[in-house]
N, C-alpha and C positions, 0 to 999 in steps of 0.2 A: 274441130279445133285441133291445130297440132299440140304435140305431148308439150313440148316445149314453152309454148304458148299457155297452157292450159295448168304446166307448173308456173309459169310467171303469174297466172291470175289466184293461183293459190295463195302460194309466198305474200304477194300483196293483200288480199283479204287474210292470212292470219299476220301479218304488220299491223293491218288496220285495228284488226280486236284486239292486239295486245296496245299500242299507242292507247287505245279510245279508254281501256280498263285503268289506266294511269289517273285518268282525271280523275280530280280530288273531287268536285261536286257528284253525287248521287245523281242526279237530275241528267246535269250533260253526259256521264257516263252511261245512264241509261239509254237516254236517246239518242247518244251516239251509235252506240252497240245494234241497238233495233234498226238504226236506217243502215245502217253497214249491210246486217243480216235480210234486212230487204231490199236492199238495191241489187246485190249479189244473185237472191232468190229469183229475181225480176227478169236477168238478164242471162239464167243460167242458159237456155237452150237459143242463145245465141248465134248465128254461125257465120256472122258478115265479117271477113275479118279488117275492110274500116269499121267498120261502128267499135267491135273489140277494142283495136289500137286505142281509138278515140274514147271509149270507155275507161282503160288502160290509166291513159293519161290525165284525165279528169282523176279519178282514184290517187296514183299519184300526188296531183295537186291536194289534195284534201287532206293526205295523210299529211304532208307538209302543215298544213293548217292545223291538223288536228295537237303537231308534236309543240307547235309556238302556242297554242294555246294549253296544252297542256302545260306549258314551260311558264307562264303566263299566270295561270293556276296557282303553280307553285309559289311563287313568290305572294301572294295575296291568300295566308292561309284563312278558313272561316269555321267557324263552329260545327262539329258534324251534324246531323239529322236525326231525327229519332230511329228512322229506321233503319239508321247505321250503326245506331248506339250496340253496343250487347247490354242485354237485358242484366238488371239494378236488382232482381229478386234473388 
């Protein structure tokens, strides 16, 4: 993979984690974060570079999604979780 290339897929997976740590829900924050760190893992020893671009761009697309939903989120606040709470002792 070139250097160039190889910084763009950076930049975009740490986009992705910060975007995904925004959302207000526990839940989709987590399982956003997990499928990020394994579709990345999945595809690290990649070297086709269609399939990259085209990975690239799906990624992209998603991060897009993830920011309207995040955005989405906000406007519809909900009660935290217990496991969000800081402890009451």
């Amino acid at each position: 993979m070139a250097a160039s290339s190889r910084a763009q897929v950076l930049r975009l997976y740490r986009a992705l984690l910060r975007e995904s740590q925004r959302f207000g829900s526990y839940n989709y924050r987590t399982y956003a974060i997990r499928r990020i760190r394994d579709a990345f893992r999945e595809n690290k020893n990649l070297s086709d570079s269609e399939k990259i671009e085209e990975l690239l761009n799906k990624a992209k697309a998603n991060l897009e999604v993830i920011q309207r939903q995040v955005t989405i989120g906000q406007l519809y606040s909900t009660e935290k979780l217990v496991i969000e709470s800081p402890r009451n002792t």
